[in-house]
Structure formats: C-alpha cells, structure tokens
C-alpha positions in Angstrom: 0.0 0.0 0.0 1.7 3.1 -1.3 1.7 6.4 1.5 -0.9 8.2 -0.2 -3.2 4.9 0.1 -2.6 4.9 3.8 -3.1 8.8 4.4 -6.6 8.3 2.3 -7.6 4.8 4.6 -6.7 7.0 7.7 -9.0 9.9 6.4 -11.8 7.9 5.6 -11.8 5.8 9.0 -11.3 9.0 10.7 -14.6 10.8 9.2 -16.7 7.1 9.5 -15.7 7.4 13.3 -17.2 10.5 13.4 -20.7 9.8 11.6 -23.3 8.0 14.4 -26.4 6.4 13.3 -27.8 4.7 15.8 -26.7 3.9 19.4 -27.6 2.3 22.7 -27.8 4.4 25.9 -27.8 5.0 29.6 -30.5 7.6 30.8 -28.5 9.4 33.6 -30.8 12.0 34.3 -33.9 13.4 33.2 -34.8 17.5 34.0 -38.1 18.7 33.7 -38.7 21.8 31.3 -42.5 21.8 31.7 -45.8 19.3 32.1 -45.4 17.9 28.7 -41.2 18.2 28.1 -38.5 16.3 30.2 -34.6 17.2 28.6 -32.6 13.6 28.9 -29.1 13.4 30.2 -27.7 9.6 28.2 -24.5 8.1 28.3 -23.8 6.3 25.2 -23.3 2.2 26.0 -20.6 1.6 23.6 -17.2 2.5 23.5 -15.0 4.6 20.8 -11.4 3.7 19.6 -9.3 5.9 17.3 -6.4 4.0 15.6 -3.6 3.3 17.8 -4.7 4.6 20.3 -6.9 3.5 23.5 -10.9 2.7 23.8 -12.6 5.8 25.4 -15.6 6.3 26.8 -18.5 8.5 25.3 -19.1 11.9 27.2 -22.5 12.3 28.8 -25.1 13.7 26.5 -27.5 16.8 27.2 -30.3 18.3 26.3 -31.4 15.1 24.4 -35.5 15.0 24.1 -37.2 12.0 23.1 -40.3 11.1 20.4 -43.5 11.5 22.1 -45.2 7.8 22.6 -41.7 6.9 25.0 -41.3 7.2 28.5 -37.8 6.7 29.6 -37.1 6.8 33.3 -33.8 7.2 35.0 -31.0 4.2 34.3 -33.0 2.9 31.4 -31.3 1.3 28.2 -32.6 3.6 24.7 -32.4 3.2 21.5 -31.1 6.7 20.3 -31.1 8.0 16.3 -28.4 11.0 15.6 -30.4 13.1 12.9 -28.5 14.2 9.6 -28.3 17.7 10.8 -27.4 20.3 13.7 -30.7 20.5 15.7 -29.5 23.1 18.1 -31.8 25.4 17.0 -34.4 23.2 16.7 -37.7 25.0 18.5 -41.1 23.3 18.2 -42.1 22.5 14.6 -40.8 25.6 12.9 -38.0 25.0 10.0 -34.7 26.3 11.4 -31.3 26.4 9.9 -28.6 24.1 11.4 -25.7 25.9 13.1 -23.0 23.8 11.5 -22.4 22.1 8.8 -21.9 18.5 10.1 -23.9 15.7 9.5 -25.2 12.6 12.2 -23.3 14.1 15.0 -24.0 12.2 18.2 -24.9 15.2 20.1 -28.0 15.7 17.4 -29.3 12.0 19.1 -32.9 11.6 19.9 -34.7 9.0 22.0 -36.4 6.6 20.0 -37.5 4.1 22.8 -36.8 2.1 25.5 -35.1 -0.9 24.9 -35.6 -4.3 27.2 -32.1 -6.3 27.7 
C-alpha cells in the first residue's frame, strides 16, 4: 500500500468514526422543562477507539429529548437515532437552519425508545 493509500484509509476511518447512526444508551438524568417536556441526560453504552490509540468512553449527552409515545425513566437502556443535521436550533415544529455544517453528529441523538435487555 503506497503512502498516499494509507493517508486516504486514515481519512476515511477518521470521518466514518465520526458519523453516528444509531446507538444504545444510559439515561443518567432526566430534567423537567414543563408538564409535557422532560430534557434527557444519556450516556452512550458503547465504546470509541481511534487508531492506535486506546478505547474511550463516550461523554455524557445533554439536552437530548425524546419522540412523544416513549417514557424513559432514569437508568433505562434507549435506542437513540443522531439526525442528519445540527438540531440546536431546533424549536417546536418551525424549519430552522442548522448551526454547522456536520452531519449525524452524536450530540443531534434523539430517543427513539426504551429498549428491554
């Protein structure tokens, strides 16, 4: 494998380390906006490994909100989706426009559901 073969493979596994689509995850808190809105605190189940170097642990994730048929309490396992874009400035149903350019950033995770294990 020539240099420039490797440089490109290191790229490549460096960006598909970075795209999430799906994940499994801790609820480690859950804050209360009003009656009808909690704000999720998750930690991510899995584990992330950069080449040649050690596994690492996930950060905890705030401000995560869920779809509106689940009820996830406190230490339950969720299924978690990272939308395509930025939803920081997400607010109700109104279009907004994402504040960076990346795409399926962990961070932009929603609850989907609980999960049983």
């Amino acid at each position: 494998m020539s240099d420039f073969s490797k440089i490109l493979d290191d790229i490549v596994e460096s960006k598909l380390l970075e795209l999430h689509t799906s994940f499994l995850a801790k609820v480690v808190d859950i804050k209360e906006i009003d009656e009808t809105k909690n704000e999720y605190s998750i930690k991510p189940l899995a584990k992330y490994k950069e080449y040649g170097r050690k596994a690492e642990e996930y950060p905890v994730i705030t401000k995560v909100y869920k779809c509106s048929r689940t009820k996830p309490n406190k230490g339950d396992i969720v299924l978690c989706v990272a939308l395509e874009r930025d939803i920081t400035n997400l607010s109700g149903s109104n279009s907004h426009l994402p504040l960076t350019g990346v795409h399926h950033r962990i961070n932009d995770a929603i609850i989907v559901d609980v999960v049983d294990i």
